[in-house]
KEKETI-932797 format. One line per 10 residues: number of its first residue (from 0); for each residue x, y, z of N, C-alpha, C, CB. Coordinates in steps of 0.001 Angstrom, whole numbers, always signed. Glycine has a CB too. Layout:
BEGIN
NUM) X/Y/Z/X/Y/Z/X/Y/Z/X/Y/Z | ...;
This chain:
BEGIN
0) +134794/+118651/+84614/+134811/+120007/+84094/+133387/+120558/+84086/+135429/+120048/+82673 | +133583/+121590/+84733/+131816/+122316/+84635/+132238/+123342/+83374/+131059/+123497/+86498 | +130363/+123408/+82541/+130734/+124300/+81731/+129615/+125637/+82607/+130463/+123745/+79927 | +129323/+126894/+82416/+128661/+127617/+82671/+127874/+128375/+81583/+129281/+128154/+83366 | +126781/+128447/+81608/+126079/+129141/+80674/+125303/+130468/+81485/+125049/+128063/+79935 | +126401/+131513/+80706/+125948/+133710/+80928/+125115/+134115/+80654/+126545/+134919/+80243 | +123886/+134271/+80832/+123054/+135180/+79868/+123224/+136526/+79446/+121954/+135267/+80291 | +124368/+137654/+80058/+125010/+138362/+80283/+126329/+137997/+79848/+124792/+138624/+81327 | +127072/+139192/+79490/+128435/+139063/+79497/+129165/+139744/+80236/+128873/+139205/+78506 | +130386/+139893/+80483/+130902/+141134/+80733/+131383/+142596/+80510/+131310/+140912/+80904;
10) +130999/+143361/+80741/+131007/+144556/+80517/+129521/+144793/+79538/+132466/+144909/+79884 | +128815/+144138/+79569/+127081/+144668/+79122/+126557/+145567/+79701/+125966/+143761/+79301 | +125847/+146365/+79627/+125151/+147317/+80315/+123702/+146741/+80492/+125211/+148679/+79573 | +123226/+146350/+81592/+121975/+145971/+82081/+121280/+146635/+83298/+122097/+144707/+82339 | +120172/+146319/+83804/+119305/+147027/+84279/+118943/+145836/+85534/+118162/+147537/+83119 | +118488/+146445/+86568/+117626/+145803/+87630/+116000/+145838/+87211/+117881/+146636/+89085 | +115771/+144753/+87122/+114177/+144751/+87202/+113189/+145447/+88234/+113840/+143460/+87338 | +113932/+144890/+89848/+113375/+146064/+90630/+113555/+147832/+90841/+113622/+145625/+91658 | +114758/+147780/+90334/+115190/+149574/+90505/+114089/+150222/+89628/+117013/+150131/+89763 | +113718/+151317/+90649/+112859/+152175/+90397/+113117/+153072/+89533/+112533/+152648/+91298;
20) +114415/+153784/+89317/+115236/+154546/+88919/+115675/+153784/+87392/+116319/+154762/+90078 | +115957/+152471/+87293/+116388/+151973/+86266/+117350/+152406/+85559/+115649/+151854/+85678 | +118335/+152473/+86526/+119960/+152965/+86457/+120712/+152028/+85390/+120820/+152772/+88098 | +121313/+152512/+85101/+122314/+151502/+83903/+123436/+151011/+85108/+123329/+152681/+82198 | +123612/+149848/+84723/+124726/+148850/+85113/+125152/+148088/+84724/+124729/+148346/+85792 | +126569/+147794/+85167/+127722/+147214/+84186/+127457/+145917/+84649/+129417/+147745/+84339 | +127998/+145105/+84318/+128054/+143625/+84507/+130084/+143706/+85120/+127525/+142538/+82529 | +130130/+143275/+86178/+131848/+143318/+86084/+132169/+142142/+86375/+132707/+144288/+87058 | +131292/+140993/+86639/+132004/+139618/+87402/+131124/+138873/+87138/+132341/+139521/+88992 | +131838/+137769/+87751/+130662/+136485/+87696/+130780/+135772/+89454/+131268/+134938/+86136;
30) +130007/+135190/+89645/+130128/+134389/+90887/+129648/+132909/+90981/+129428/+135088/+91869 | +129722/+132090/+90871/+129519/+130555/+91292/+129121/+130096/+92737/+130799/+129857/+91051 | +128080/+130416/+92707/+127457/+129692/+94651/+126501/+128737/+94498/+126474/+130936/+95897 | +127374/+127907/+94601/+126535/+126701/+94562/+125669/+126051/+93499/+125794/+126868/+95404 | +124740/+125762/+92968/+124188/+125366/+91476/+124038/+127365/+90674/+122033/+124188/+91740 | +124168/+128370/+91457/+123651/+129421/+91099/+124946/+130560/+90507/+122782/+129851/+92351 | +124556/+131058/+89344/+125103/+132184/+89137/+125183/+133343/+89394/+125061/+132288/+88563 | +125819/+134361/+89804/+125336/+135227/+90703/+126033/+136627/+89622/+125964/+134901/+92543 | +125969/+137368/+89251/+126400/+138726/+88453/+126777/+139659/+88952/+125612/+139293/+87794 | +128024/+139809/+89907/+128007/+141487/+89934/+128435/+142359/+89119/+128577/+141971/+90818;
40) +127156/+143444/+89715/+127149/+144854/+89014/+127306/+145916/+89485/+126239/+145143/+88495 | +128295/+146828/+88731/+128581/+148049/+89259/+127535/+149219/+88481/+130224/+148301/+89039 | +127288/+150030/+89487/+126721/+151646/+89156/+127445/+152759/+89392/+125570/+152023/+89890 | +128295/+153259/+88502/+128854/+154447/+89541/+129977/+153642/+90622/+127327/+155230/+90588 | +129720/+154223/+91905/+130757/+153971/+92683/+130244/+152526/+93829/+131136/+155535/+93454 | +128836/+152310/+93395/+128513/+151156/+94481/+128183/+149795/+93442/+126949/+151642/+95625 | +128659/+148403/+94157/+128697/+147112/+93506/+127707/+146415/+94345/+130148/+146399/+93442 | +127096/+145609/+93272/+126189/+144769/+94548/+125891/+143298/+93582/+124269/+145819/+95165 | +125649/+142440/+94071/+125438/+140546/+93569/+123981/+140213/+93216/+125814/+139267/+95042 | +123494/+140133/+91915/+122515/+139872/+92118/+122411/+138406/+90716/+121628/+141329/+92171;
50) +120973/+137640/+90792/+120963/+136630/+90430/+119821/+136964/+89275/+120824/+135641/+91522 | +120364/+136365/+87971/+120155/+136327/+86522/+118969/+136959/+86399/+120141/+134977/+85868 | +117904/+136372/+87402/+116414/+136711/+87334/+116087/+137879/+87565/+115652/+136059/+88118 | +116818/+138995/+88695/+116766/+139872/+88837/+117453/+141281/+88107/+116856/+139574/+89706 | +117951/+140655/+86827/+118369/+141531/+85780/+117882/+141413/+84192/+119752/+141409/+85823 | +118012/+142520/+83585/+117285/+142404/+82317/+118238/+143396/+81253/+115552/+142955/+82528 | +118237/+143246/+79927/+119416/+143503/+79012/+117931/+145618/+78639/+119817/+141456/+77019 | +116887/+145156/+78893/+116099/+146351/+78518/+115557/+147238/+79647/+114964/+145912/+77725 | +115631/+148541/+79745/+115283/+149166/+80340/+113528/+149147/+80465/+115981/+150115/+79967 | +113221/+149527/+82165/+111462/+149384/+81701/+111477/+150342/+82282/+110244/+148193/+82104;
60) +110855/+151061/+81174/+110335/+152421/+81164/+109035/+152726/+82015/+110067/+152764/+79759 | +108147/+151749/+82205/+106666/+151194/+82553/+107251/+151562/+84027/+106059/+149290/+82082 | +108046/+151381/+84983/+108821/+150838/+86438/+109118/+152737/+86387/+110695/+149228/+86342 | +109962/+152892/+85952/+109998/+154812/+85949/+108471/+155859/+86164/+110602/+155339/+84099 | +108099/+155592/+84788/+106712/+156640/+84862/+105837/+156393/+85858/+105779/+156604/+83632 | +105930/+155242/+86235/+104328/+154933/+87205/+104617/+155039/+88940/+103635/+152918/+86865 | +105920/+155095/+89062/+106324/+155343/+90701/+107098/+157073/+90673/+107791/+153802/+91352;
């Protein structure tokens, strides 16, 4: 039995670390590839997979004002 540990849940509203824009996004899934967890997130009408590191529960405001 594997257990998995979320740092996220589902349906959280989180953020991309790289988005410039720092769009709100949902958390809608989970994915299992291989030792890795993978999160997809929806915005609006487009979904995309990204991995734990590349998401954050706080908006950075710092990533907006300066680009």
């Amino acid at each position: 039995m594997t257990i998995i540990y979320n740092k996220f849940e589902l349906k959280q509203i989180v953020y991309l670390c790289t988005d410039i824009e720092q769009r709100p996004r949902i958390v809608t899934g989970f994915m299992y590839r291989g030792s890795y967890l993978v999160y997809e997130l929806a915005s609006g009408m487009d979904s995309s997979a990204h991995y734990e590191s590349e998401i954050s529960e706080d908006k950075d405001i710092l990533i907006t004002t300066t680009n």
